[in-house]
C-alpha positions in Angstrom: -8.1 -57.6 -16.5 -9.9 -56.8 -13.2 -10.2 -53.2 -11.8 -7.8 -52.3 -9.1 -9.3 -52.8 -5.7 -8.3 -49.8 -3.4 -5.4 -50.4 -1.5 -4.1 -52.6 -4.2 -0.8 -52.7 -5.4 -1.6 -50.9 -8.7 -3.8 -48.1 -6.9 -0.5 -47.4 -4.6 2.1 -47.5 -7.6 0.1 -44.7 -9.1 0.7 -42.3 -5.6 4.1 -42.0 -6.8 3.7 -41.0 -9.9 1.0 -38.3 -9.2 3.7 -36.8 -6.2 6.3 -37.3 -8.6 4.9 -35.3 -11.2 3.4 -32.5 -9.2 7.2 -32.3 -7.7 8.4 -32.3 -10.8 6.0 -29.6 -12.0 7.1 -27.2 -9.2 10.8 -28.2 -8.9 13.2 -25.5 -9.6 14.7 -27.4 -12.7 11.0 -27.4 -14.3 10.9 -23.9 -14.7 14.8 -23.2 -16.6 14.3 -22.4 -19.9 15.7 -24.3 -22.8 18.8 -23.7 -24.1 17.0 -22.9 -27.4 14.5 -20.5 -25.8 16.1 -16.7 -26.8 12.7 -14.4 -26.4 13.6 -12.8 -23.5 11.2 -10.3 -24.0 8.5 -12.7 -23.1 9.3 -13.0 -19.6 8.4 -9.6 -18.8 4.7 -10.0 -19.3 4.6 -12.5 -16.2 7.3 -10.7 -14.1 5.1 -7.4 -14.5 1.4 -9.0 -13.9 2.6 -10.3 -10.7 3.8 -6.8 -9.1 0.7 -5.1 -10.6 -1.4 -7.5 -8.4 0.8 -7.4 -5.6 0.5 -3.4 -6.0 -3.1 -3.2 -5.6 -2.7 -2.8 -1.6 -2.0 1.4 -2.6 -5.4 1.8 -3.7 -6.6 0.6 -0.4 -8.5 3.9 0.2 -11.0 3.4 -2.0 -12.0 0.5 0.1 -11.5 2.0 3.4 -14.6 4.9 3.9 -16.7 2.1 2.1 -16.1 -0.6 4.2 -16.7 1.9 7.7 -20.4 2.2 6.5 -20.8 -1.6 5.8 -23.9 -1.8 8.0 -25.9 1.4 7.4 -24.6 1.9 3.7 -25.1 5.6 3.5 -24.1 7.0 6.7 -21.4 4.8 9.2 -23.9 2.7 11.8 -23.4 2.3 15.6 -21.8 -1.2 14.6 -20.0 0.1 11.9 -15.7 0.1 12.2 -13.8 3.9 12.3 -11.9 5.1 10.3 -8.5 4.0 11.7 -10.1 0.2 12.1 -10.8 0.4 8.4 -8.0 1.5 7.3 -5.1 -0.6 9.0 -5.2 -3.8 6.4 -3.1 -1.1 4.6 -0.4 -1.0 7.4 -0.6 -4.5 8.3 -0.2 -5.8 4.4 3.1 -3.3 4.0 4.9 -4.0 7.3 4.3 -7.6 7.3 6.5 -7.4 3.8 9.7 -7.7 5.6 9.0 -9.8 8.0 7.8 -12.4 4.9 10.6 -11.4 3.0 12.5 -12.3 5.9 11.3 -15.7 6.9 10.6 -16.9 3.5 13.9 -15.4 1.5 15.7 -18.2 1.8 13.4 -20.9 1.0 12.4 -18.9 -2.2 15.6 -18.9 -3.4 16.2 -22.8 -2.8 12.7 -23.7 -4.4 13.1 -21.6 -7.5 10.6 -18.5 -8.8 7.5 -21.5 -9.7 7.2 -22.9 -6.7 7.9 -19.4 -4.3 5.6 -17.6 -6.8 3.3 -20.0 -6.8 3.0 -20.2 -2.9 2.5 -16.1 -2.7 -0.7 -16.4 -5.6 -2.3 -19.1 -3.3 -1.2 -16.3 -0.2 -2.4 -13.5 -1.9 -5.1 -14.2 -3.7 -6.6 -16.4 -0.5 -5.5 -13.3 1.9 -7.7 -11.2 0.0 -10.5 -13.8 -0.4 -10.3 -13.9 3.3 -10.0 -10.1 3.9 -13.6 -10.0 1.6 -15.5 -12.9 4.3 -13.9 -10.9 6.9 -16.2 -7.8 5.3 -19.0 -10.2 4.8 -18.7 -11.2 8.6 -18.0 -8.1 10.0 -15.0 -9.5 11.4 -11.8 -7.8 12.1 -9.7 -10.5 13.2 -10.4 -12.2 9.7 -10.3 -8.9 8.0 -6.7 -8.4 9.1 -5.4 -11.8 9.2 -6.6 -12.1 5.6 -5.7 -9.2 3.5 -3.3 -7.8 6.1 -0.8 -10.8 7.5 -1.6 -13.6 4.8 -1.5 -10.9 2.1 1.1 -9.1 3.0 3.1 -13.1 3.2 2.2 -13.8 -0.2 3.4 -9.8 -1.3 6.9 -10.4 0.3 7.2 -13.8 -1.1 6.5 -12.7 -4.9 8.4 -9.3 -4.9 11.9 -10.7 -5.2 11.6 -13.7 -7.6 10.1 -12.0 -10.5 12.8 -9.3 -10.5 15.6 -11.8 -10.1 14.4 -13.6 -12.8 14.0 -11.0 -15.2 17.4 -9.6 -14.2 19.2 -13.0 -15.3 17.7 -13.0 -18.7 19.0 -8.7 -19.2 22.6 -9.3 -18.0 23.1 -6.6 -20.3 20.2 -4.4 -18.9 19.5 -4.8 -15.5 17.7 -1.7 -14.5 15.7 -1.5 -17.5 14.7 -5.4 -16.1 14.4 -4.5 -12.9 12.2 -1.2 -13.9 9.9 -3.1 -16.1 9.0 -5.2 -13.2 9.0 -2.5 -10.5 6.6 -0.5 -13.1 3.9 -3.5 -12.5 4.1 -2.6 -8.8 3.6 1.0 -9.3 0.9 0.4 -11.7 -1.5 -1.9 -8.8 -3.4 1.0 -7.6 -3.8 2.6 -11.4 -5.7 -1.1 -11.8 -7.4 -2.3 -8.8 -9.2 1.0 -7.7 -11.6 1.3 -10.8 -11.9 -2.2 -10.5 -12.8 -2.4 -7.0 -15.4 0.6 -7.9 -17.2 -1.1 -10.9 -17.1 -4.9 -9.0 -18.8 -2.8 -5.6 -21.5 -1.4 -8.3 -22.2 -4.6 -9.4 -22.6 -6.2 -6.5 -24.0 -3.3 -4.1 -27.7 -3.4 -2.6 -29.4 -0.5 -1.7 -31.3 -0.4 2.0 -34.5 -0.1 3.1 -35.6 3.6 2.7 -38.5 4.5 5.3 -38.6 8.1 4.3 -37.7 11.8 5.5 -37.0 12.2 9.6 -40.3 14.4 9.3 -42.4 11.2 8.5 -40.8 8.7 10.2 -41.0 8.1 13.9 -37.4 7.3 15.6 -35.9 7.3 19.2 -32.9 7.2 20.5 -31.6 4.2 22.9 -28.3 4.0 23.9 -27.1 6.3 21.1 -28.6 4.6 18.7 -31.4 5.6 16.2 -34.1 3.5 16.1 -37.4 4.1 14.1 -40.9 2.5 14.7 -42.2 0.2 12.0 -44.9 -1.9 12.0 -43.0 -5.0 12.6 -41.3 -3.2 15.6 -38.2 -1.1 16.6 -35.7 -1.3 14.0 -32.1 0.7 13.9 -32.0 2.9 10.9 -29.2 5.9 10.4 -30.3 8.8 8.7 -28.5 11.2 5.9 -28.7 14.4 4.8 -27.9 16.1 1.2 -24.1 17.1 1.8 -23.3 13.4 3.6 -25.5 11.8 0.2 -23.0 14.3 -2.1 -19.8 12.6 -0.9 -21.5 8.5 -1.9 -21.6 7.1 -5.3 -25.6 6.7 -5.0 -28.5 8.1 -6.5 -30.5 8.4 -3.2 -33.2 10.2 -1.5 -32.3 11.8 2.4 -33.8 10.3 5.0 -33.6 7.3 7.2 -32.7 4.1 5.9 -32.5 0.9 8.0 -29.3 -0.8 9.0 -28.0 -4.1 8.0 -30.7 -4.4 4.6 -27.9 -3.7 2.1 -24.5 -4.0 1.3 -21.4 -1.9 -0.5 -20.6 -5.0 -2.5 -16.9 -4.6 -0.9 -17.1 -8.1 0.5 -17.7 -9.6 -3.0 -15.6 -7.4 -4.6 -12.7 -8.1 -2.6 -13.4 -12.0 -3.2 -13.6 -11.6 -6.7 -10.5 -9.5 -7.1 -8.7 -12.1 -4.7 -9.5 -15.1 -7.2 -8.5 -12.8 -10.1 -5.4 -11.8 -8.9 -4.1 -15.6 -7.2 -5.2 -16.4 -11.1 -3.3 -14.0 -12.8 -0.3 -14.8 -10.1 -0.7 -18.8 -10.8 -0.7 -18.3 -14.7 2.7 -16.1 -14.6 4.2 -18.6 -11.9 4.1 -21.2 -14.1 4.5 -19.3 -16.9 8.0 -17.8 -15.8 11.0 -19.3 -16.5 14.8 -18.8 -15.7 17.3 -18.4 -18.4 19.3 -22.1 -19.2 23.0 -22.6 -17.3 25.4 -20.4 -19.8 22.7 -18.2 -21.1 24.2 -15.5 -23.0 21.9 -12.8 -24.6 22.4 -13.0 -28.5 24.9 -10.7 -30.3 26.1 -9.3 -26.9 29.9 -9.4 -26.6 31.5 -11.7 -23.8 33.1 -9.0 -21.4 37.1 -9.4 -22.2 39.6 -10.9 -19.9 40.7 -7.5 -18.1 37.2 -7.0 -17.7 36.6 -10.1 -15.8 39.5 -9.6 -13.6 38.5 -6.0 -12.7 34.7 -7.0 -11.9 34.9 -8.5 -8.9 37.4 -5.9 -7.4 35.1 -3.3 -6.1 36.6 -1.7 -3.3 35.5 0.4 -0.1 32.5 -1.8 1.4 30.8 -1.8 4.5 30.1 -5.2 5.8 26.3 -5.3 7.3 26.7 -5.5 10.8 29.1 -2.5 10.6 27.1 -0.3 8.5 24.3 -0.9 10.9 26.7 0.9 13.5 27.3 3.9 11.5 25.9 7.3 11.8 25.2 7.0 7.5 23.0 3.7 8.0 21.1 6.0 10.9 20.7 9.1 9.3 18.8 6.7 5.5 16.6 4.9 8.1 15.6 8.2 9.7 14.7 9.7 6.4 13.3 6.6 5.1 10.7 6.5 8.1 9.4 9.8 8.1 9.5 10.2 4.3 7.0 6.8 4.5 5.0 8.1 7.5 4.1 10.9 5.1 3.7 8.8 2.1 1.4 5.9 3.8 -0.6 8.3 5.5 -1.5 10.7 2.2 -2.1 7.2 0.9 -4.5 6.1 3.5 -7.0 8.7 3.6 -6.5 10.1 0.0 -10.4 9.0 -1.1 -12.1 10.3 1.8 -10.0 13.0 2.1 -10.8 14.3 -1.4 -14.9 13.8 -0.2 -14.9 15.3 2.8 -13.0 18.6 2.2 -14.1 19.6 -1.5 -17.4 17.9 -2.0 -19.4 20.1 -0.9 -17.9 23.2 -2.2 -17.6 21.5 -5.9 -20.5 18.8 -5.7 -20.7 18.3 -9.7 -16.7 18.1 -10.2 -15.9 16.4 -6.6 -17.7 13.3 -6.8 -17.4 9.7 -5.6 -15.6 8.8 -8.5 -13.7 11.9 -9.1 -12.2 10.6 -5.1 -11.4 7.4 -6.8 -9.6 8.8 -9.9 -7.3 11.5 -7.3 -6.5 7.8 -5.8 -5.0 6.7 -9.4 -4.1 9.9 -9.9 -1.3 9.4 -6.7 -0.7 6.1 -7.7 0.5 7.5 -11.4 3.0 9.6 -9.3 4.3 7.0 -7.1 5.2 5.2 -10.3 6.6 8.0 -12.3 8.8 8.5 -9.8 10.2 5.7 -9.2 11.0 5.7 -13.0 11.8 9.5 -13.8 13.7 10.5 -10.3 16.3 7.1 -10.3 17.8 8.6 -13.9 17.5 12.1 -12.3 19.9 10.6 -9.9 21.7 8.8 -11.7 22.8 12.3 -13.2 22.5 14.9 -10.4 23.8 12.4 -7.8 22.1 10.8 -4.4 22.1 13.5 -2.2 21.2 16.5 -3.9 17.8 13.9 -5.3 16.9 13.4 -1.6 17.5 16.9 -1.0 14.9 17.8 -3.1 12.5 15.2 -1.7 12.8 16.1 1.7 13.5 20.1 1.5 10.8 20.1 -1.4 8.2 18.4 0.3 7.6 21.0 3.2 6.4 23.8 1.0 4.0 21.9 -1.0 2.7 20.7 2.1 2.8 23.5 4.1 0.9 25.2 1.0 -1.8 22.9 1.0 -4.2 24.4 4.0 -4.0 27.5 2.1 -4.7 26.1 -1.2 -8.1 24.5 0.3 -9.2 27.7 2.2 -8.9 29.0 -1.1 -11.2 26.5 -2.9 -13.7 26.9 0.0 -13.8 30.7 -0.4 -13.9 31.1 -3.9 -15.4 27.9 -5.2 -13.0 27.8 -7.9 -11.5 24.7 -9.3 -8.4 26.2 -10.0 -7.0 25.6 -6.6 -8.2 22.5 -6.2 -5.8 21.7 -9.1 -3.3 23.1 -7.6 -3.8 20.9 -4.8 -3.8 17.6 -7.0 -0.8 18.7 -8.2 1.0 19.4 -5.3 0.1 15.9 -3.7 0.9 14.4 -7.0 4.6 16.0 -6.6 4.9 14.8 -3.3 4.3 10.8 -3.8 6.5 11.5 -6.5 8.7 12.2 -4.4 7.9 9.0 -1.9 7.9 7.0 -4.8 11.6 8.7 -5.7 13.3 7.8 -2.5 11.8 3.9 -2.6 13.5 3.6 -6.2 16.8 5.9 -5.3 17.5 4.7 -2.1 19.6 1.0 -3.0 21.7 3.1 -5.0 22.4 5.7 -2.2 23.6 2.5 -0.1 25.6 1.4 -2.7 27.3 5.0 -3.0 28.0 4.7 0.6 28.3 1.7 1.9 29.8 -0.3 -1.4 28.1 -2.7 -3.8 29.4 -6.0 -2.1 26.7 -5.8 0.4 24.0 -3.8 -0.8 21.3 -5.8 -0.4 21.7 -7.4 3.7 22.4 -3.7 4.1 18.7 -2.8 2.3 17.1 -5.5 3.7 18.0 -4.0 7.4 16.6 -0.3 6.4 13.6 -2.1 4.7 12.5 -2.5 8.5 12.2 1.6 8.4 9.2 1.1 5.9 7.4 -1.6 7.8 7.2 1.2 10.9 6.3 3.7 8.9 3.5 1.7 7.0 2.3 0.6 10.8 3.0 4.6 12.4 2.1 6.4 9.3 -1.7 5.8 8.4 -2.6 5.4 12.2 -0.9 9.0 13.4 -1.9 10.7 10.4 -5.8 9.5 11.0 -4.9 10.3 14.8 -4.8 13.7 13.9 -7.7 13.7 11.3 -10.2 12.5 14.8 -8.3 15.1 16.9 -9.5 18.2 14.5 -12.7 16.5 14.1 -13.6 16.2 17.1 -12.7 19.9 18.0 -15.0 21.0 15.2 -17.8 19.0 16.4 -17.6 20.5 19.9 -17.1 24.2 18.6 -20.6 23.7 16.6 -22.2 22.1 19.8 -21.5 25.2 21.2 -23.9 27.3 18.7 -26.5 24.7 18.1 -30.2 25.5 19.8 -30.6 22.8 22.2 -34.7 22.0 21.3 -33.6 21.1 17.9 -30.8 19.0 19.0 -33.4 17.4 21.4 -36.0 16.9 18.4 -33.4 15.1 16.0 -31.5 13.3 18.3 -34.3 12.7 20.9 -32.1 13.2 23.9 -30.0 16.1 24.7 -26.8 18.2 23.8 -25.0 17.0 27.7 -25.5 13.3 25.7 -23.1 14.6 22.8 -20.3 12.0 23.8 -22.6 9.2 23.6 -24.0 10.0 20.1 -20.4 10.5 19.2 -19.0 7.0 20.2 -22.3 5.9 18.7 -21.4 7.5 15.1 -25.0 9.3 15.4 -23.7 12.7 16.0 -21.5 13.9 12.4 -20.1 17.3 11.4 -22.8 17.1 9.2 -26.0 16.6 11.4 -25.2 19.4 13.2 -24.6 21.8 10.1 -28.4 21.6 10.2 -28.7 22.3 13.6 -26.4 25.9 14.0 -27.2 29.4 12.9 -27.4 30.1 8.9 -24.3 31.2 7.9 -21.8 29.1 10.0 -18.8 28.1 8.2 -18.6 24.4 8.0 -15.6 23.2 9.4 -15.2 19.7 6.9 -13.0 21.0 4.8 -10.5 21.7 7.2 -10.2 18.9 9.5 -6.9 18.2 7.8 -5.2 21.2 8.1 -3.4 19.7 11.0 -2.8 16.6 9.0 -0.9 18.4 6.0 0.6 20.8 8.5 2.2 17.5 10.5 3.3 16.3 6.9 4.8 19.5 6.6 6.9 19.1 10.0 7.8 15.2 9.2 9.4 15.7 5.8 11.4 18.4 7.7 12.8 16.1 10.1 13.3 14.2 7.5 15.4 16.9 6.3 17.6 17.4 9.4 18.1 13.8 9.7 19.4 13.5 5.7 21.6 16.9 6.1 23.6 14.8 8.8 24.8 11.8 6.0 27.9 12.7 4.9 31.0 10.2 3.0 31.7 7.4 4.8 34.5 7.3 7.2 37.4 4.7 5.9 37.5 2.8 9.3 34.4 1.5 8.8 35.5 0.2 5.1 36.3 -3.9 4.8 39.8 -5.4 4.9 40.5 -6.7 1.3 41.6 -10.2 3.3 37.8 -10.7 4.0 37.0 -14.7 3.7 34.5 -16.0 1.7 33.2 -18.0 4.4 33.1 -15.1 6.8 31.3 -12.9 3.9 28.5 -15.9 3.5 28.2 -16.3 7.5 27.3 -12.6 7.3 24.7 -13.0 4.5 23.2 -16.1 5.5 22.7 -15.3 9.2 19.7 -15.8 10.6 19.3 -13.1 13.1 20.9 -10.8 10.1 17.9 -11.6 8.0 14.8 -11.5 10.9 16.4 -8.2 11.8 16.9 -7.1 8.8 13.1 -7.0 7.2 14.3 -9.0 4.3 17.7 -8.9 4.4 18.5 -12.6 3.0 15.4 -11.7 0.5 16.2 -8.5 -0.5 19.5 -9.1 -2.9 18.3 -8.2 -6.3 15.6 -5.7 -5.1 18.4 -3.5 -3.4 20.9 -3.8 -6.5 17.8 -3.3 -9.1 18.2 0.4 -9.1 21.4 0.7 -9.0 23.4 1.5 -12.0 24.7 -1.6 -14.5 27.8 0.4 -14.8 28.5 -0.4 -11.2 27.7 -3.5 -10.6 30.0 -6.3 -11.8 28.3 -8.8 -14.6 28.2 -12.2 -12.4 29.5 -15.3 -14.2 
């Protein structure tokens, strides 16, 4: 028999075939289990890897102070991005949650958890492929569009289905389903950040050294540092012992030239991209959805009475009215500033743990000390989630968010103190006080993101739970996008004051000799990221206190000052009013125009995506067993 020409009939009856299995491969029905399948158990493996990976955005500190010295390595270079530019994949990944979960809820349900989870690996995984070339590029534009918007797609579209799924094979144990999985999210950070660290080891290369400032030969153009080498002008940066104390390299001071080495942050994040959309792929196809009539072995079938009572719950608040009350106000209020505070201590908490104890405890505060206070919060965010939900569950909502709001101002108002007593004694003793205080604080953050569905439910009814958490997920996308960028706002402010109280002592022909120009051309070495609190330690009198460690104070003070508005706003909730409670006569078709409405769910965050994720903390006990 003769080979198939192209275009021949035989090459075009195998097109179908190829489609037809690749639909059939991703099609909802593909991934239902068989009736005979009973290991349950099994499915939490794939339901939990994909929220660890999807978690791994919490741990984005340890990538932002590295990535702001991409160019000269040891010390930020002209070229180099802030702070606040490095940090805002954070806010972008988070807030564009709801907006995925918004647009793409309804499509994941109709495609099933293989297909939906399948699309957010290829999202995720490429997002963060794309956010490590951004890196490599120096490109912001690709930096945020990959990790922050196509990330943060692929995060929304695989929060949801993994829970759901996991929740249909525990019928009988819903939260402890819906915990398992949330536990993967909580547990990102705890994986990705020594990851990140030992990949950006690997892959790091050192640049060029030309020696001490005394032997090399610089001027200063434009702000920028420039040293003469044989081959000509070339831009270098120089660093001094307390900025080298705060890196995770064995290097000499001096002046190094810009642009011959690299963090190994772009190649980390590519390789941690392809890990992760691997690890998502594997548990998409992987998962699977219990068969039509699944019942979990040697669990009763609830009894007629029980049945008939299940679907009765009474006094709910339909979505668009709960969104008119002064309850639904008084959550989102609390939930924003609660997140402002929680995003921000999240954003800065590696350089943050450099820059104001470093130098005081150099052998104890080192780069990968920073890194482990980073897991360290992460831990808390995920304990509790986990340990405050069944405090609640016993002490009640309001007196849980009590504590997290009321609680919260102390331990931040404490903090300033707490460092100025590290600074002056040099004892680590405080400084673990102030891990532990932080730590109780995200625990608290961590508390309210768990706690908060089941609050609804207390007041606004089960019936609508989720439309009605999807809307105050919107809350959380502001505060990831407010949070980080006012908290690091505030972090410049003080740093800036400090720098111009030391320009104030400094002798003006030493400032002339290092710098090559003089002090009235501060602002330009500023913008240039030449002039640092610690350049012109070197330059003041002996004995002048250096002011790093405190350019948070305002920071933790400000925390301090949210989480008591956040206070005021909670102390207004009180039980719901009955005029705002449903008729019993409620249609079905009006209850599924409400759920199904378009504008309900773009407004909402997620509120057509957000079903099981808003019931998953709420108690079995109170939520009906669905047929």
């Amino acid at each position: 028999m003769s080979a198939a020409t192209p275009g021949s009939t035989e090459d075009k009856k195998d097109e179908p075939e190829a489609k037809g299995f690749l639909s059939k491969l991703m099609s909802k029905e593909s991934c239902v289990a068989s009736p005979s399948f009973t290991n349950r158990w099994a499915m939490v493996a794939p339901a939990f890897l994909t929220h660890m990976c999807i978690g791994s955005p919490w741990a984005w500190s340890v990538m932002s102070g590295t990535i702001s010295r991409e160019l000269g390595i040891v010390s930020s270079a002209a070229g180099d991005w802030s702070m606040a530019e490095a940090t805002m994949p954070m806010s972008i990944v988070f807030a564009t949650l709801g907006l995925a979960a918004a647009l793409g809820g309804s499509w994941a349900h109709k495609v099933g958890p293989r297909m939906s989870m399948s699309a957010a690996s290829l999202c995720f995984g490429g997002g963060v492929m794309i956010g490590g070339l951004g890196v490599e590029y120096h490109s912001l534009p690709l930096l945020y569009g990959g990790y922050g918007v196509l990330a943060g797609t692929g995060l929304g579209l695989a929060y949801t289905p993994p829970i759901q799924t996991l929740m249909g094979w525990f019928p009988d144990k819903r939260a402890l389903a819906s915990g398992l999985t949330i536990a993967g999210f909580g547990s990102g950070a705890l994986v990705f950040a020594p990851l990140v660290n030992t990949l950006m080891e690997k892959f790091s290369k050192m640049p060029t050294y030309l020696g001490t400032m005394d032997q090399v030969s610089t001027v200063m153009n434009e702000g920028k540092l420039f040293a003469q080498t044989a081959s000509g002008l070339v831009e270098v940066v120089s660093v001094n012992s307390s900025e080298l104390a705060r890196l995770p390299y064995d290097l000499a001071e001096g002046v190094y030239v810009v642009g011959t080495g690299s963090t190994g942050a772009a190649a980390a994040l590519g390789v941690c991209g392809a890990l992760y959309g691997g690890i998502m792929l594997a548990s998409a196809m992987t998962i699977k959805s219990p068969a039509p009539g699944y019942k979990v072995p040697g669990l009763p079938a609830p009894s007629a009475s029980e049945e008939k009572a299940a679907p009765a719950v009474q006094n709910n608040v339909a979505p668009n009215v709960a969104m008119k009350t002064p309850q639904f106000f008084g959550l989102g209020v609390t939930n924003f500033f609660v997140g402002c505070t929680g995003f921000g201590l999240f954003s800065v908490a590696k350089p943050m743990m450099g820059e104001v104890f470093s130098n005081t405890l150099p052998t104890l505060v080192t780069a990968s000390f920073a890194s482990a206070y980073v897991q360290m919060l992460a831990l808390g965010s995920l304990g509790g989630r986990i340990g405050w939900a069944a405090f609640s569950d016993k002490f009640g909502r309001k007196l849980t968010f009590q504590i997290f709001t009321l609680g919260s101002v102390p331990l931040y108002l404490a903090d300033p103190a707490i460092v100025h007593n590290v600074i002056a004694t040099g004892s680590a003793i405080p400084l673990g006080m102030f891990i532990g205080s932080t730590f109780l604080a995200i625990t608290f953050m961590g508390g309210v993101y768990a706690v908060l569905p089941a609050y609804e439910a207390d007041l606004f009814g089960t019936k609508y739970v989720g439309p009605i958490h999807g809307r105050l997920m919107a809350s959380t996308s502001a505060a990831a996008l407010f949070g980080p960028s006012f908290i690091l706002s505030l972090r410049s402010s003080s740093e800036m004051s400090a720098i111009n109280d030391l320009l104030e002592k400094v002798d003006p022909a030493r400032f002339q000799k290092m710098f090559n120009t003089g002090v009235e051309d501060a602002q330009m070495l500023i913008d240039s990221k030449a002039l640092t609190i610690g350049k012109l330690m070197e330059l003041v009198p002996a004995g002048t206190p250096d002011p790093t460690p405190f350019i948070y104070d305002s920071t933790l003070y400000t925390m301090a000052g949210l989480m008591g508005v956040a206070a005021v706003a909670h102390s207004t909730i009180r039980p719901m009013n009955p005029k705002y409670y449903e008729k019993a006569d409620t249609s079905p078709i009006e209850v599924e125009s409400v759920l199904r409405s378009p504008v309900a769910a773009a407004v909402g965050g997620g509120a057509a995506f957000f079903p099981s994720m808003a019931s998953h903390m709420v108690p079995a006990s109170v939520l009906p067993l669905r047929k």
